[in-house]
N, C-alpha and C positions, 0 to 999 in steps of 0.2 A: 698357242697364239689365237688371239681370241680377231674374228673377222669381223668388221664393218661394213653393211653393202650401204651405210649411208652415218654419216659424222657429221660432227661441230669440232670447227676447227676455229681455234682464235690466232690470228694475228699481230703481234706487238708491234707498231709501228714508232720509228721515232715522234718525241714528245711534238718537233713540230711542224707534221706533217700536213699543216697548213701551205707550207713554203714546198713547191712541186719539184721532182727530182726524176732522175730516172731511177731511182730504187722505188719510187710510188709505182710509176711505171707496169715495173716489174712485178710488184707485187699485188697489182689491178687484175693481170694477165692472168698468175697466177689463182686468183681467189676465180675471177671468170671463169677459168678452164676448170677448178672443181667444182663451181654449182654445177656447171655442165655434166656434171657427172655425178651427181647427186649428192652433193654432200653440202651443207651450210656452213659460209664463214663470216665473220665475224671480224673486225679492224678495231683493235683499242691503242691509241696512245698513251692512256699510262693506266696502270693495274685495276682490275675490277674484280669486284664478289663474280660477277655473272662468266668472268673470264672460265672460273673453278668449272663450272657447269660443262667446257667441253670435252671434248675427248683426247682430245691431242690442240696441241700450242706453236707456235714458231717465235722467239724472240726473233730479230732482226738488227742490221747495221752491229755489227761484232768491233766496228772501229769505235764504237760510243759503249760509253759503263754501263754493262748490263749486268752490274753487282745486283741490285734492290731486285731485278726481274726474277735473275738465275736462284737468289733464297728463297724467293714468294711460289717459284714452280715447285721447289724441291719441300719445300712447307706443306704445300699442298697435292706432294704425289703426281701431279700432274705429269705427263710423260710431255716432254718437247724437242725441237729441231730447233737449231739454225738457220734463218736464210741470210749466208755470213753478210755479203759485200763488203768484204774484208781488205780491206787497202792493206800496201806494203807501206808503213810508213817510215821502215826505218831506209828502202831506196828512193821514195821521193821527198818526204818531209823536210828535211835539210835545206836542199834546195830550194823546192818550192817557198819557203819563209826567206831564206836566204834569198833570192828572186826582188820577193816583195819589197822586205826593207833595205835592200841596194836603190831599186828603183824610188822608192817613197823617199830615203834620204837625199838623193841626186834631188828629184824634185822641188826642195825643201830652199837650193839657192835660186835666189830672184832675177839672176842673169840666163840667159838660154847658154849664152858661149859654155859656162861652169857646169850647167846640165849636157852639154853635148859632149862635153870632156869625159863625165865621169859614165856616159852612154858607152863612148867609142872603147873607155878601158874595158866593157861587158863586151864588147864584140872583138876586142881583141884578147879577152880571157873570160871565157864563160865561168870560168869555176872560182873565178875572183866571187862571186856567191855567197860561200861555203862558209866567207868570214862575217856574214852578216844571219846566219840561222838561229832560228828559237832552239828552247828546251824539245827534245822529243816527247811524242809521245807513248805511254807505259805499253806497249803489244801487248804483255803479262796481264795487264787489268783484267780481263776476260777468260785466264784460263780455267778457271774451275767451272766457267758457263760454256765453253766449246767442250770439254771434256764431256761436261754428266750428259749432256744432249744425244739425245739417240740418234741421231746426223745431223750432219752438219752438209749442208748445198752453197757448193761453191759455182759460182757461173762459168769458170773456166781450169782449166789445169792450171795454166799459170796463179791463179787466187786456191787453188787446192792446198799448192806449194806453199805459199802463204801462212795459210791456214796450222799447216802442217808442221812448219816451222815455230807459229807461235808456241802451237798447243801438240807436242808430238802423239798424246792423249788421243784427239779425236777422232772421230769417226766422217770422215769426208769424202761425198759422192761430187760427183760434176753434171749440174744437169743446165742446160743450155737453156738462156734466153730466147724468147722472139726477137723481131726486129726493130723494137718500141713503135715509135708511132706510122713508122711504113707499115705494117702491118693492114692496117685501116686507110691505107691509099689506094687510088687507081691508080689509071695513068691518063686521068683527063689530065689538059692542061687547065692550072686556074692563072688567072691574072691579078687576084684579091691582095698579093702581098707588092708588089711594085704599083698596084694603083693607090697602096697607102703611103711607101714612100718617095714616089715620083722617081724612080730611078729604077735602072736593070744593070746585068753584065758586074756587079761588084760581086768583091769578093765576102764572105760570108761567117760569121762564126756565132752560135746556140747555144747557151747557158748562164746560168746564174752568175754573177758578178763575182766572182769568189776568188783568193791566190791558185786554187787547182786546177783553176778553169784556165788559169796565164790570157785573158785579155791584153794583159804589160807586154805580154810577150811577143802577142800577134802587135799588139799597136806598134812598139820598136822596131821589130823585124823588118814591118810593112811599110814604114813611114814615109818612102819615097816610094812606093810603087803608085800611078798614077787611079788606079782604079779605085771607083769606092768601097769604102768597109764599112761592112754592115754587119754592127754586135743587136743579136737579142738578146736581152736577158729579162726574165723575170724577177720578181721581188728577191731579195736574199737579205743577208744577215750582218755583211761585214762593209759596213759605215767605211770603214777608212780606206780598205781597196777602193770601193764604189768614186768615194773623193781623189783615190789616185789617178786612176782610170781617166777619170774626166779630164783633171787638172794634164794627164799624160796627151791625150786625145786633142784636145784644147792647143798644145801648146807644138808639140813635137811630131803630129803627121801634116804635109803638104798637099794630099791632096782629102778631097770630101770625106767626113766620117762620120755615121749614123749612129747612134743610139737608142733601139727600139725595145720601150719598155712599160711597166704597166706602173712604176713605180715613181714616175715625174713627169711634170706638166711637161708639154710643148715647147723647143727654148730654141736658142742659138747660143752656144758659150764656144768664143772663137770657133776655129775652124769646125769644132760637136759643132750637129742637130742633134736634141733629142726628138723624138717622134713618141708620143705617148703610145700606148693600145688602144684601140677599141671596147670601152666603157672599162678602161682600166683594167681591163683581163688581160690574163692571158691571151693569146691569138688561140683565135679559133685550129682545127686541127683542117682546115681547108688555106688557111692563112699561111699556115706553117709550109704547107706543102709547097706553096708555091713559094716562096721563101728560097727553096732547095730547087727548086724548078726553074727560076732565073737566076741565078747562083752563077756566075764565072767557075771560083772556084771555094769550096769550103773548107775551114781555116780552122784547126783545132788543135794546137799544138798542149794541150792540157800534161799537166804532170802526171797523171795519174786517171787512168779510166778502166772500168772492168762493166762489159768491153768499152762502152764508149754508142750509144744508142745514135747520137748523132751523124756518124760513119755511117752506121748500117740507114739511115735516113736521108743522105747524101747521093751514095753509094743506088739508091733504089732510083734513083734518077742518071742514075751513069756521070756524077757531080765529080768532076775533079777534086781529090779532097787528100790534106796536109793532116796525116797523124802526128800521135804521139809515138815517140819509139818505145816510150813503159806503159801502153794499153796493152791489153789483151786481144785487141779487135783481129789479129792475123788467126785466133782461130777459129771466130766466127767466117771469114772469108775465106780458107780451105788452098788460098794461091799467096803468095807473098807478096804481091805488086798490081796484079790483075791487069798486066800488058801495061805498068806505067801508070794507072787511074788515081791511086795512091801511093803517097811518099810518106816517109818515116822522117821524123825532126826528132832530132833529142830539147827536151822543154826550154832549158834553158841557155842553148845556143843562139845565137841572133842567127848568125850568116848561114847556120844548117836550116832556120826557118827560111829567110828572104830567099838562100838559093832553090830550095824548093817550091815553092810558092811560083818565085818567077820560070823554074821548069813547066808546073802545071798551068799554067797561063797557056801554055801552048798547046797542051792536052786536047781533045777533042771530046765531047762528051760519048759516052758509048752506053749502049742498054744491055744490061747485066741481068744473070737467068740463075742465082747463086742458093741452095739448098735454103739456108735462112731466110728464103724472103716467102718458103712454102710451108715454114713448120708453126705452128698453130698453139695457141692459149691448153687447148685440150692436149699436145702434144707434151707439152711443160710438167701440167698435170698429171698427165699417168703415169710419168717417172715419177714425181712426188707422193702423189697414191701411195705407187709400188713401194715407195722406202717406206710410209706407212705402217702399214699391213704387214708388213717385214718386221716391226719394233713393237705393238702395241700388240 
């Protein structure tokens, strides 16, 4: 085994990792914590000569085709890792599609009564769904690139399992996340996110406008609870949730609903506001915080998280906060419930959403002292290191 006390290490990121995620996040953290430790990295989104140059490689996102990646490493001898972020898609994808175009079709008649009808059939049968899902997607597409890889890093057991299942082949470690953007908080108070949208005490939900994200699903659930909701989302990808969304938002919640984003002007579309960002960005990461810091309660009943970075960013506030039941976040949090702070919704239930939601309402906020909110960039890294060193 030949030793490095100093490497080049390249990064594959997806193609457009212009559009911010928490797997950028994650792999921010990551690359931080090895310069910290001497080694140079390097971030390509799609293949380069100068890639060949380093020592070791990580393709990344294993749910997206990393055929072209997996032959250009094995071409060129290059030794590489996985950093999987490996969704289950054959337990949520169903659904989640199923979700969408239930709701997108309901939407689609011009009467509210014919919308409300085919709403109450979803809360009187969530799994009525099932008859409305895409094609799956191939899990297999990836295994000859999870197999050759010298490890494969999973962020939780439950995504090892995953992993392990697609490709019995690989070789898969679990090495834990930070807490994304808590990480880089105090505990001042800031007031920068309620002096942009002239409100407090709403309830809350963080991410990209996407079907995995279930916006549909909070917006439904919530419709009648009196307090405001407040979506951020940055830029993304899928034009016709984005129109759902709105048109859903617009028409079918009673009381105030926000839309904070960097991707539309200023508006009022019935009962929506949108609220642009500040110079079209993203919010600043002092903006964010406090976001989570005047927070009633945060709202994420997403189909799918591993773990779910906006928990652990709620959660650093003592936020009352509405999981997903198919995250992974119970093993970054080490307690199942944490005296009540967090509830479990299955994604595509309404009435498991609403009634949990209106339990945490009641909740108190509490300050939380939890192992993840003390493990560190360089911490990530020297498990990574170590599989390293271990393979090359």
């Amino acid at each position: 085994m030949l030793f490095f006390s100093h490497m080049k290490i390249g990064i594959i990121t997806r193609s457009n990792a212009s559009t911010w995620g928490g797997d950028l996040k994650a792999l921010h953290a990551i690359s931080d914590g090895l310069q910290k430790l001497g080694h140079d990295v390097f971030f390509y989104t799609h293949l380069d000569e100068h890639l060949s140059s380093c020592d070791f490689a990580f393709i990344t996102n294993t749910c997206l085709d990393q055929r072209e990646n997996h032959q250009w490493l094995m071409d060129k001898g290059l030794p590489y890792g996985a950093i999987c972020f490996h969704e289950d898609f054959d337990k949520y994808l169903g659904y989640c599609t199923g979700f969408f175009n239930y709701v997108k079709n309901s939407l689609r008649f011009p009467a509210n009564e014919i919308v409300n009808e085919c709403m109450e059939r979803l809360y009187q049968n969530p799994e009525i769904v099932k008859w409305y899902t895409l094609a799956r997607w191939n899990t297999q597409i990836n295994y000859a690139a999870l197999r050759d890889a010298s490890f494969c890093i999973a962020n939780s057991y439950q995504e090892a399992e995953t992993v392990r299942r697609d490709c019995p082949e690989a070789k898969v470690n679990v090495v834990y996340w930070t807490a994304g953007m808590a990480d880089e908080w105090d505990d001042s108070l800031s007031n920068d996110f309620v002096e942009l949208i002239k409100t407090s005490n709403y309830l809350l939900q963080v991410g990209r406008l996407e079907p995995r994200k279930n916006q549909l699903g909070t917006l439904l659930a919530c419709q009648d609870i009196e307090h405001p909701l407040v979506f951020i989302a940055t830029k993304g990808h899928h034009e016709e949730y984005e129109q759902a969304f709105i048109e859903c938002a617009s028409r079918m919640r009673t009381g105030p609903t926000l839309l904070v984003t960097d991707k539309r002007k200023s508006d009022q579309i019935g009962t929506l506001q949108i609220i642009q960002m500040p110079n079209e960005e993203k919010l600043s990461t002092n903006c964010l915080k406090s976001a989570y810091q005047h927070a009633k309660v945060h709202v994420h009943p997403a189909f799918y998280e591993l773990p779910g970075y906006t928990y652990l960013e709620s959660l650093r506030y003592g936020i009352p906060t509405l999981a997903s039941r198919w995250a992974s976040i119970p093993e970054y949090l080490g307690e199942a419930n944490l005296g009540g702070l967090i509830s479990y919704a299955t994604p595509h239930d309404l009435n498991d959403i609403q009634n949990k939601v209106e339990s945490l309402l009641d909740v108190a906020k509490v300050d939380l002292d939890l192992p993840i909110y003390r493990r560190t960039s360089m911490d990530v890294a020297r498990e990574i290191e170590e599989l390293i060193l271990l393979r090359v």
